[in-house]
C-alpha positions as CSV (number, residue, x, y, z in Angstrom):
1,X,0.0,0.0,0.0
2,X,1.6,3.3,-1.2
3,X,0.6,6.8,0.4
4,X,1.4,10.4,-1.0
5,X,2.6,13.7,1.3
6,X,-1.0,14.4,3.2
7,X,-3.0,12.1,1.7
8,X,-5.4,10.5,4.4
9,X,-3.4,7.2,3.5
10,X,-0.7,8.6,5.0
11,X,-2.2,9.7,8.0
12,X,-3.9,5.9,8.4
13,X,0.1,4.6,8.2
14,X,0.9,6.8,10.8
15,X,-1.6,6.0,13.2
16,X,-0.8,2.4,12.2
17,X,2.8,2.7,12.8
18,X,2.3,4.2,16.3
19,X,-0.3,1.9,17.7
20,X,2.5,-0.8,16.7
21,X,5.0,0.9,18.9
22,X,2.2,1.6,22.0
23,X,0.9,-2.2,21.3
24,X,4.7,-4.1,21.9
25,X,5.0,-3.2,25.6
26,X,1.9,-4.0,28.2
27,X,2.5,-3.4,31.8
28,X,1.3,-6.5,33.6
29,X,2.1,-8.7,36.3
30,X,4.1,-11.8,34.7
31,X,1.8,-14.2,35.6
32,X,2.7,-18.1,34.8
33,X,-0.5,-18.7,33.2
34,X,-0.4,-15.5,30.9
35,X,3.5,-16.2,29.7
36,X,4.8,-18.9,27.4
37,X,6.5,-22.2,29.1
38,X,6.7,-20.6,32.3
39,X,8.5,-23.0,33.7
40,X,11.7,-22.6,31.8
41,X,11.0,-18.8,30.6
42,X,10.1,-17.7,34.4
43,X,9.9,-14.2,35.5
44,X,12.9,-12.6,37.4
45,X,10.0,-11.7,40.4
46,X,6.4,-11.3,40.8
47,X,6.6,-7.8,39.4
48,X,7.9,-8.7,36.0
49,X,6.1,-7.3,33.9
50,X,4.4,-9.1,30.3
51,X,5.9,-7.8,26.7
52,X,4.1,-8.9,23.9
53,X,4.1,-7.9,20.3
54,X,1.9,-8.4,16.6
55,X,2.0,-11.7,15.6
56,X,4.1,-12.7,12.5
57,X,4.5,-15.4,10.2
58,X,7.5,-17.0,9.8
59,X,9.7,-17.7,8.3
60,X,12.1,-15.3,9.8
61,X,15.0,-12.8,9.2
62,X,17.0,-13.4,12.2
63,X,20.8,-12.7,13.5
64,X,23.2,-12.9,16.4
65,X,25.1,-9.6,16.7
66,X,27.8,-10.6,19.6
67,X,31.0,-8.6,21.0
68,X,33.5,-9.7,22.1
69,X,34.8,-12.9,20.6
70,X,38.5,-13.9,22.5
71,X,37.0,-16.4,24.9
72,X,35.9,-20.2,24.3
73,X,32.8,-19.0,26.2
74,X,31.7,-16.8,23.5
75,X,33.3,-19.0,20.8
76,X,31.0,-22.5,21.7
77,X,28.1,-19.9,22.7
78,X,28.0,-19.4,17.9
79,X,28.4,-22.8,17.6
80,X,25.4,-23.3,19.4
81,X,23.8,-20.8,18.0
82,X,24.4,-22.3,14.4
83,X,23.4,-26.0,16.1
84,X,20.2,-24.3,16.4
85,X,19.2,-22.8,13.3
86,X,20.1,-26.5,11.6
87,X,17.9,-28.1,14.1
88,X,14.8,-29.4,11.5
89,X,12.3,-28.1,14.3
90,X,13.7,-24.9,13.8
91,X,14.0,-24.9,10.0
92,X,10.5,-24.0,9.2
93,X,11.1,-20.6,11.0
94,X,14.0,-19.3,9.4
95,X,14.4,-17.7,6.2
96,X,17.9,-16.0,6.6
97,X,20.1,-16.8,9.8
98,X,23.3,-13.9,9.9
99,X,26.2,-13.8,12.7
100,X,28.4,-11.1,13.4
101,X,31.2,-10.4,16.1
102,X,32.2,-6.5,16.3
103,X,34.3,-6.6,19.3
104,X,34.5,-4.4,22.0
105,X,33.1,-1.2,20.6
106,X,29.7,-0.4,21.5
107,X,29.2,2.1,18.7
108,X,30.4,-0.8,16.2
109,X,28.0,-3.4,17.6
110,X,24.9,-0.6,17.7
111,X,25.9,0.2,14.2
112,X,25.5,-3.6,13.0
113,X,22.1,-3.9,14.6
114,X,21.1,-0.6,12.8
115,X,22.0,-2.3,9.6
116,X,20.2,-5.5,10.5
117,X,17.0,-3.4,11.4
118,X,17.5,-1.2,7.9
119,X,18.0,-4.9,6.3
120,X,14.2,-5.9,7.3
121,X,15.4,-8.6,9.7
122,X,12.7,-9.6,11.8
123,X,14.8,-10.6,15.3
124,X,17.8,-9.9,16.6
125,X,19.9,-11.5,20.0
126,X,23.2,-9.8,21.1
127,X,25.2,-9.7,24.1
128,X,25.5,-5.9,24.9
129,X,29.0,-4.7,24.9
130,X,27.6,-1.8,27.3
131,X,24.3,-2.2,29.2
132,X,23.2,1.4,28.7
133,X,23.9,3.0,25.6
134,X,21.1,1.1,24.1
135,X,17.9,3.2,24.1
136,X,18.7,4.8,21.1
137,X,18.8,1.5,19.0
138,X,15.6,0.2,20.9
139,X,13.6,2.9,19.8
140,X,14.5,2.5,15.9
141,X,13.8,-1.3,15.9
142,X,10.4,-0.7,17.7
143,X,9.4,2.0,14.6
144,X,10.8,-0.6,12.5
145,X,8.6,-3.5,14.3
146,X,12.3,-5.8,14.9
147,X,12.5,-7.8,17.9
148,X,15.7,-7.1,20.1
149,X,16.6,-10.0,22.6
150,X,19.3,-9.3,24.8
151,X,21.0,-12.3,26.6
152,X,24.2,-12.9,29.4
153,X,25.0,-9.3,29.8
154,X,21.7,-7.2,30.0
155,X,20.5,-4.2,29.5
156,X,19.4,-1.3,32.1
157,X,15.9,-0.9,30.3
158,X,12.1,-2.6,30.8
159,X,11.7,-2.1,27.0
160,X,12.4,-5.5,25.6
161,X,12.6,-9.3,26.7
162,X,16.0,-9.9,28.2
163,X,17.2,-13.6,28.5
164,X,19.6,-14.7,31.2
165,X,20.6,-17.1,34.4
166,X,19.6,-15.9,38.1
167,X,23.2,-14.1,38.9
168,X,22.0,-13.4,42.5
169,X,21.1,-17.2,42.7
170,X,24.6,-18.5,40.7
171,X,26.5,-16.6,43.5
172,X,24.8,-18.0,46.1
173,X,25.0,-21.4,44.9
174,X,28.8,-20.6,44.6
175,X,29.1,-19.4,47.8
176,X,26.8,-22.5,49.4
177,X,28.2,-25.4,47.6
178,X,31.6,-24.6,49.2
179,X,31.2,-23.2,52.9
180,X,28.4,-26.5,53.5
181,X,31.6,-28.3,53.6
182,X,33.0,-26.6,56.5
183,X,30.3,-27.8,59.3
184,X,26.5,-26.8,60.1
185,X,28.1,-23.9,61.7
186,X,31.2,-22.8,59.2
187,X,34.5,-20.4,60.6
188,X,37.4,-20.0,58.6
189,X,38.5,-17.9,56.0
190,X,37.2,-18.2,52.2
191,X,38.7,-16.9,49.1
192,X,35.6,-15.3,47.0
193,X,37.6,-15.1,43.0
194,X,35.2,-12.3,41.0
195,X,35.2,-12.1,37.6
196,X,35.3,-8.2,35.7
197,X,34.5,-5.8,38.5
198,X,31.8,-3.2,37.0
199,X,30.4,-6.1,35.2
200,X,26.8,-6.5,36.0
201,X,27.1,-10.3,35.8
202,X,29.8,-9.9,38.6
203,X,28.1,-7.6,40.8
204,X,24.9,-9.9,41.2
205,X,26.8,-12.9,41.8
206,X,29.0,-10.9,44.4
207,X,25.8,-9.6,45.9
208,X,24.3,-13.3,45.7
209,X,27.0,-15.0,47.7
210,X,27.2,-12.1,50.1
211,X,23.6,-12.8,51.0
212,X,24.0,-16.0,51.3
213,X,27.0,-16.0,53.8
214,X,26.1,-13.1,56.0
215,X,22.1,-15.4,56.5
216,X,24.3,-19.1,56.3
217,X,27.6,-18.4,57.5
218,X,27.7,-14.6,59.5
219,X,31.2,-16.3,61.1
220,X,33.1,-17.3,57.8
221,X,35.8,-14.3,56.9
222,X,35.9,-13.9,53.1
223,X,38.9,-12.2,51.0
224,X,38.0,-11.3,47.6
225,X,40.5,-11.0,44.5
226,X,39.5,-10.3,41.2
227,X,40.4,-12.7,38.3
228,X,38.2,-11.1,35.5
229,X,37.1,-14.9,34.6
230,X,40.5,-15.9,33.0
231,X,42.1,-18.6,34.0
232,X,45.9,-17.4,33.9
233,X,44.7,-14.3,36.1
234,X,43.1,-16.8,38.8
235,X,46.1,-18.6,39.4
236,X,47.8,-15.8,39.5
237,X,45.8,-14.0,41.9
238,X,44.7,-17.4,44.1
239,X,48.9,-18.2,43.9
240,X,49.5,-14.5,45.7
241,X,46.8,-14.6,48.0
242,X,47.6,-18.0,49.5
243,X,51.5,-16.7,49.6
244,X,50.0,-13.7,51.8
245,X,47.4,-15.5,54.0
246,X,48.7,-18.9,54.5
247,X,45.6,-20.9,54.5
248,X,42.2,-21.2,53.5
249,X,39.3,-23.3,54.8
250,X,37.3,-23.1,50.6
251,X,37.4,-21.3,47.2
252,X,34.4,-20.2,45.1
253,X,35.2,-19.0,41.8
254,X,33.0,-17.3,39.1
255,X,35.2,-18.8,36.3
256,X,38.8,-19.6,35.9
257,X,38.7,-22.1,38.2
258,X,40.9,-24.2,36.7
259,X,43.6,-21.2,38.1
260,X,42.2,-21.8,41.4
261,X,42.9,-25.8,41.5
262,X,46.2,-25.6,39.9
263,X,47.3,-22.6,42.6
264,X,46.4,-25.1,45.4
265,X,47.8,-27.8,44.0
266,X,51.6,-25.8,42.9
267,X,51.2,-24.6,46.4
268,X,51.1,-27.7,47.7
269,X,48.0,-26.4,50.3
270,X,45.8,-29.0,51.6
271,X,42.8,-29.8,49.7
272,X,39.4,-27.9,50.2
273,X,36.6,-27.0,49.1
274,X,36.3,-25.7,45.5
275,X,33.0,-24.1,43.5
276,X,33.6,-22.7,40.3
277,X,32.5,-23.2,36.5
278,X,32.0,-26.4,34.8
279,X,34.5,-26.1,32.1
280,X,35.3,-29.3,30.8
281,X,39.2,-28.9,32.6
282,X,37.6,-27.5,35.6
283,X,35.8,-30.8,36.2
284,X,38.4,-33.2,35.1
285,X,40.6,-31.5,38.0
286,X,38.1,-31.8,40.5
287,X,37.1,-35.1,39.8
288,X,41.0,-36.3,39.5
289,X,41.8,-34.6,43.2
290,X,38.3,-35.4,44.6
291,X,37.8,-31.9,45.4
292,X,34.2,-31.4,47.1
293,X,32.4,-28.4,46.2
294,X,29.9,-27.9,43.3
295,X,30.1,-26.1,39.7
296,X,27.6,-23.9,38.4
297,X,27.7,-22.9,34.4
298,X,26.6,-19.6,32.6
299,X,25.5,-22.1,29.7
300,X,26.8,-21.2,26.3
301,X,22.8,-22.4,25.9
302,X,22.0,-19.0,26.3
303,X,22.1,-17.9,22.8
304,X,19.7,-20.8,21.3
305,X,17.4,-20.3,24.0
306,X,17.5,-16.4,23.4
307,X,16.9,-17.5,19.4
308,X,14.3,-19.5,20.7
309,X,12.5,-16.5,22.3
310,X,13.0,-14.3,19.5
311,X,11.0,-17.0,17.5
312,X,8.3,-16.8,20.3
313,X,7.8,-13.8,20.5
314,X,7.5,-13.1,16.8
315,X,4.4,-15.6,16.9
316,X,2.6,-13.3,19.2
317,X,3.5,-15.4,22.5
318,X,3.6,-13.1,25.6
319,X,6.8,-13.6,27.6
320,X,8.2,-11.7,31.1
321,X,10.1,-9.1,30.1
322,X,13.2,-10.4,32.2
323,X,13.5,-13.8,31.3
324,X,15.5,-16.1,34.2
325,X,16.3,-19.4,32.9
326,X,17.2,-22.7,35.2
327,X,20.9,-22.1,36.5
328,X,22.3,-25.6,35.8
329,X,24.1,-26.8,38.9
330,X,26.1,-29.9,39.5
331,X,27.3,-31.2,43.3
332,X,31.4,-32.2,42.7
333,X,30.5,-35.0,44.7
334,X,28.7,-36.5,41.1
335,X,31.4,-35.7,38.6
336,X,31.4,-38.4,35.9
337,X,33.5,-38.7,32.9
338,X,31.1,-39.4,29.9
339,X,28.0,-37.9,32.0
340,X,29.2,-34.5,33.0
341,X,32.2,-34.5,32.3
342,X,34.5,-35.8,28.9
343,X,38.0,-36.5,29.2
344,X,37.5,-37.4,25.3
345,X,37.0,-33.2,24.9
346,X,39.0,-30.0,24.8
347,X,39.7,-28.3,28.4
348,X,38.0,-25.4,27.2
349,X,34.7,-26.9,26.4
350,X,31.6,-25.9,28.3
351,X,29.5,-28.7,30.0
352,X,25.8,-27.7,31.4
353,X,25.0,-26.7,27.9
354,X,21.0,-28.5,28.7
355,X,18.0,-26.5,30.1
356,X,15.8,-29.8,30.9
357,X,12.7,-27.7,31.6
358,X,13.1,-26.0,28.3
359,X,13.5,-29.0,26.7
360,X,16.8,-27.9,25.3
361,X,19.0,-30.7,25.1
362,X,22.4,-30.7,22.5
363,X,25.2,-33.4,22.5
364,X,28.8,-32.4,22.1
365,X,29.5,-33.7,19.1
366,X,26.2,-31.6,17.5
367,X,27.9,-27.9,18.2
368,X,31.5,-28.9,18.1
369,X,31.2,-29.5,14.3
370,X,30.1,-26.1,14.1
371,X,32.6,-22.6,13.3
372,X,32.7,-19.5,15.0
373,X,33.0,-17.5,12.2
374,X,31.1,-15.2,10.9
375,X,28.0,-16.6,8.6
């Protein structure tokens, strides 16, 4: 339908065009029974509110507009992306599947999802290189009627659906898994090994294992380093603070634990209690030394399940606008090689890849076939 300057078809568009925009948001409770799978897409709290927007039909222009790409995290996180969109259940949705990596330049990875939205593409996940500059962008793919899905590291906005882990419960799992070790009434000193500090990721899962301690364990002292989630800098900064305190009584790591184990061990300190990640070395330590504890993983799921609700929500489907997946969890204690662990695989690959209540489940073999590269 074509219009010309003030033409009464022209006004009809425009009024179109803005009830669109008013119609994507609704403020409303997130109610289960109002949302799609509530039990794997759950709300972040009762207060969560509904976003829904205008039903299309597929299939779909979709794309994966990441950041940084230096870490095996984000590396398996494409490949399981790209597992995805050859899945045959997810076939019938897509018409054109694009991903980019534009490093750690904001204005380079907002100027790649302007050029997805000026492409027509109908969805759009990314991992924000910056969780504020973003309101800008989220205002042109609304007038353009694109679905933006952030996932791992969020944005500070209530204007689209945003698709992560419970941070505040990962850190407190962290800081649980290890201090239950030390008693039903735990002293001692703990080493707490953050990951980037300013990070939101890092500040939740600080704030979750803080909460936990000062309700569980009010007597446990806790020394905090920063190891920015790379394994070289944990062992570095584990290796220094064990030279300056001597002693500790458990470790809980956000990732680089591998670091952490091998500090101990060069140290020759006594084994203790360890939480960390599940990367695939991280277990095969833990398991090899008997190290209690637990792992908890930031799975490189995320991106397929953020696909997934892109696809969702393009069908009409109402979702919480602060999705909060299942945080998979595993106690060290059940550390098997072929089950949750593969001693067949590289250090650096990722188990707890499976959401069970999302019925998400991909093998190994499935997204280790696929690149990283750009497609």
């Amino acid at each position: 339908m074509k219009s010309s300057k003030g033409s009464g078809t022209g006004r009809v568009l425009t009024a179109a065009v803005l009830a669109f925009i008013f119609a994507i948001v609704f403020a409303a409770p997130a109610f289960a029974e109002e949302t799609y799978m509530p039990k794997c897409y759950a709300p972040l709290s009762k207060d969560t509110k509904v976003i829904k927007y205008p039903k299309k039909d597929p299939p779909y222009k979709l794309a994966f507009v990441n950041g940084f790409a230096g870490n095996a995290w984000r590396i398996q996180t494409i490949q399981t992306i790209k597992a995805w969109g050859l899945r045959e259940e997810n076939k019938k949705f897509i018409k054109e599947l694009k991903i980019v990596s534009t490093g750690v330049d904001v204005a380079a990875q907002i100027a790649a999802i302007d050029n997805f939205i000026a492409a027509g593409f109908d969805g759009i996940t990314f991992i924000a290189v910056n969780p504020t500059a973003f309101a800008p962008v989220i205002k042109r793919a609304k007038e353009a009627g694109t679905v933006l899905v952030p996932f791992d590291n969020t944005l500070d906005t209530n204007q689209v659906v945003q698709v992560n882990e419970n941070m505040l419960e990962f850190g407190a799992y962290l800081a649980e898994s290890a201090i239950k070790h030390l008693g039903p009434n735990p002293k001692g000193t703990v080493l707490e090994v953050r990951g980037v500090v300013g990070n939101n990721t890092d500040r939740d899962r600080h704030l979750g294992a803080q909460e936990w301690i000062k309700k569980n364990a009010p007597n446990v002292k806790v020394v905090e380093v920063v190891g920015n989630w790379d394994t070289g800098t944990v062992q570095k900064v584990v290796a220094d603070a064990i030279a300056t305190h001597g002693k500790f009584d458990a470790i809980f790591c956000q990732h680089g634990t591998a670091g952490a184990i091998n500090a101990v061990l060069d140290a020759k300190h006594p084994i203790i209690p360890i939480s960390g990640d599940p990367e695939n070395g991280v277990c095969m330590l833990l398991a090899k030394h008997k190290i209690p504890g637990g792992t908890v993983a930031q799975s490189t799921s995320l991106g397929a399940l953020a696909m997934s609700v892109t696809v969702i929500l393009l069908q009409g489907n109402p979702l919480p606008q602060e999705v909060r997946l299942p945080t998979p969890t595993e106690d060290n204690a059940n550390l098997k090689d072929g089950v949750n662990y593969f001693s067949n695989l590289p250090p650096t690959w990722f188990n707890g890849i499976n959401f069970g209540p999302c019925g998400t489940s991909f093998t190994a073999q499935e997204i280790l076939k696929q690149t990283s590269d750009n497609m």
